[in-house]
N, C-alpha and C positions, 0 to 999 in steps of 0.2 A: 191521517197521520197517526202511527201504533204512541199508544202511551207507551211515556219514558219512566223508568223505575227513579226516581229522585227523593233522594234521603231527605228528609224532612225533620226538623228539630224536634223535639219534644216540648220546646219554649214555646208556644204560642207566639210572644213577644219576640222570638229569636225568627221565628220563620216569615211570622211579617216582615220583619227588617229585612228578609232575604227577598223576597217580592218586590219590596219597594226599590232595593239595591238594580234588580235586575229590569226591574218598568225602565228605572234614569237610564242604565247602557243599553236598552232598548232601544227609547228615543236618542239615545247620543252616537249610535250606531248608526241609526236609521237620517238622523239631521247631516250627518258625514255623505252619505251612501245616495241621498237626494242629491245632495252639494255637486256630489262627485258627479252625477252623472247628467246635471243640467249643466254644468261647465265644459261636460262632454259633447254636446248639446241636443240631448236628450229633450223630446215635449212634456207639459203635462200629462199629456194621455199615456204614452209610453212609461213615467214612472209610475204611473196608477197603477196602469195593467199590472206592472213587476211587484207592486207593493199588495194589493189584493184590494184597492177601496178605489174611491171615485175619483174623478181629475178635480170636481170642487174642494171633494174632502184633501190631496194632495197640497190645493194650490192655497188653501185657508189657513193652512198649518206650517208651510213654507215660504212663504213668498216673502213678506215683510223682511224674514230673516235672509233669505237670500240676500234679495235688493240693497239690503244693509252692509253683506259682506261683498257687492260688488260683482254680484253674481250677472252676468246678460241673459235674461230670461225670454224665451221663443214664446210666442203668443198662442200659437195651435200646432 
């Protein structure tokens, strides 16, 4: 992936808060985009592959929350 030119603050203090702002829409992005697509019904393996990490590491970070919001989760 080419590096991107991204303005960077002068703040120290201002540019952490900009990293931190963009990790939260990261995972809030990404907690959406699992949703969406195990409703679809998408496997764990299938959303690993698309996400770049493992079907444990997928299924340890999402699943409680699915389940919670009513999600039907496929087993394999």
């Amino acid at each position: 992936m080419p590096a991107v030119d991204i303005p960077v603050s002068q703040e120290p203090a201002d540019a952490l808060a900009s990293v931190a702002a963009l990790r939260r829409m990261a995972d809030q992005l990404e907690d959406a985009a699992v949703e969406q697509a195990m409703r679809a019904g998408w496997s764990w393996p299938q959303v690993a592959e698309a996400l770049g990490v493992t079907r444990q590491a997928v299924h340890k970070k999402h699943a409680k929350r699915l389940i919670a919001a009513g999600v039907t989760l496929r087993r394999r």
